[in-house]
C-alpha positions as CSV (number, residue, x, y, z in Angstrom):
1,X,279.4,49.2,21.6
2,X,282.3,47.4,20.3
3,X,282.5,49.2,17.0
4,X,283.2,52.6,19.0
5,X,285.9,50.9,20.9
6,X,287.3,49.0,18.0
7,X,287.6,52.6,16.2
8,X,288.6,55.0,19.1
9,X,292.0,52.0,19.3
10,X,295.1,53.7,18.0
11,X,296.1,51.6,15.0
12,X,299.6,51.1,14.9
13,X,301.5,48.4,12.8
14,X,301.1,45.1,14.6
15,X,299.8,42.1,12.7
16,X,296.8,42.1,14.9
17,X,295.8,45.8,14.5
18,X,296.7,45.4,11.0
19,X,294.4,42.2,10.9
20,X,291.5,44.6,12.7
21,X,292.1,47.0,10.1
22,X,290.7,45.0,7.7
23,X,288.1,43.5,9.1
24,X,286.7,47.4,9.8
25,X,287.1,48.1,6.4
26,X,285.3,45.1,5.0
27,X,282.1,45.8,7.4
28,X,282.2,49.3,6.2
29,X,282.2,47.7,2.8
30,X,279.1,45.1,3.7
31,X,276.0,46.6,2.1
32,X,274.0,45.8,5.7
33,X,276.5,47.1,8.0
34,X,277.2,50.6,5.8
35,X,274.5,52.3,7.1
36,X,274.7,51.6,10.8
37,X,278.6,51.9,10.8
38,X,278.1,55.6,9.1
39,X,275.8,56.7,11.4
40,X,277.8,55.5,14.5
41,X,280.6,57.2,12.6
42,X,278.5,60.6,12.7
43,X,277.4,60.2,16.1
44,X,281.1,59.8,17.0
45,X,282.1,63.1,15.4
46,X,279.0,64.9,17.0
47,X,280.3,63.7,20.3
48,X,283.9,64.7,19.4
49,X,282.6,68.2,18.7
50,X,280.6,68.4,21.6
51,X,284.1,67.7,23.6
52,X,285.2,70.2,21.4
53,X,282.9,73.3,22.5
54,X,282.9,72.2,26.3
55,X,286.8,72.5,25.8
56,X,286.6,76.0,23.8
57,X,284.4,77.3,26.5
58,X,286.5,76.1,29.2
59,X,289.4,77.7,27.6
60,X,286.8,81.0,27.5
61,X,287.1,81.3,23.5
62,X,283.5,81.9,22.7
63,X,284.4,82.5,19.0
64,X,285.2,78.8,18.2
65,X,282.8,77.5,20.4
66,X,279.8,79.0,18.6
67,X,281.5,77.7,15.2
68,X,281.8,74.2,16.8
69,X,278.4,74.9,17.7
70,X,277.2,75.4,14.1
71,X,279.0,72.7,13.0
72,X,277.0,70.4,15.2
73,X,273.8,71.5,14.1
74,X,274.6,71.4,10.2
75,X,272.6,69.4,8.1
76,X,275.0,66.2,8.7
77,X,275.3,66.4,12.4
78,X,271.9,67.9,14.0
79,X,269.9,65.0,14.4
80,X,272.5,63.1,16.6
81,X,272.4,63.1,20.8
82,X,275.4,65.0,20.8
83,X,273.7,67.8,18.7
84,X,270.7,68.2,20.8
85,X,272.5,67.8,23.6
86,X,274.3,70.7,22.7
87,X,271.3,73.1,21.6
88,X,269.8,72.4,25.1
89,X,272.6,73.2,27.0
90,X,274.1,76.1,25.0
91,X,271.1,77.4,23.8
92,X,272.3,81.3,25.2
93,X,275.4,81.1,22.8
């Protein structure tokens, strides 16, 4: 999906980052691509997280991993991939 790409880039000050930039925030502006953008947006973070807990259990801190793990299935977060994902695989914690 370009849009993931386009947002996981590291924006620096270049004209043509800059130029990109703007053309994100207008389609986050466009009243048809809103929606779509905000919940690729979510399923981002949900992924993010799920990196997150994989990296707090590696690192064996179970106390942030099951806060990460809340966090993922809140209200915002629990009906992405990521989040059920995560309550299938870490259902013990």
């Amino acid at each position: 999906d370009a849009y993931r790409r386009i947002r996981a880039m590291d924006f620096d000050d270049s004209p043509i980052e800059r130029e990109v930039g703007k053309i994100l925030r207008a389609a986050r502006r466009d009243p048809k691509l809103k929606p779509r953008l905000a919940e690729i947006d979510l399923i981002l973070e949900a992924e993010d997280l799920l990196e997150d807990v994989e990296a707090a259990l590696q690192a064996k801190n179970k106390g942030l991993a099951k806060r990460l793990l809340r966090k993922l299935a809140s209200k915002k977060l629990g009906h992405t991939p990521a989040a059920e994902l995560a309550k299938e695989r870490y259902k013990d914690l």
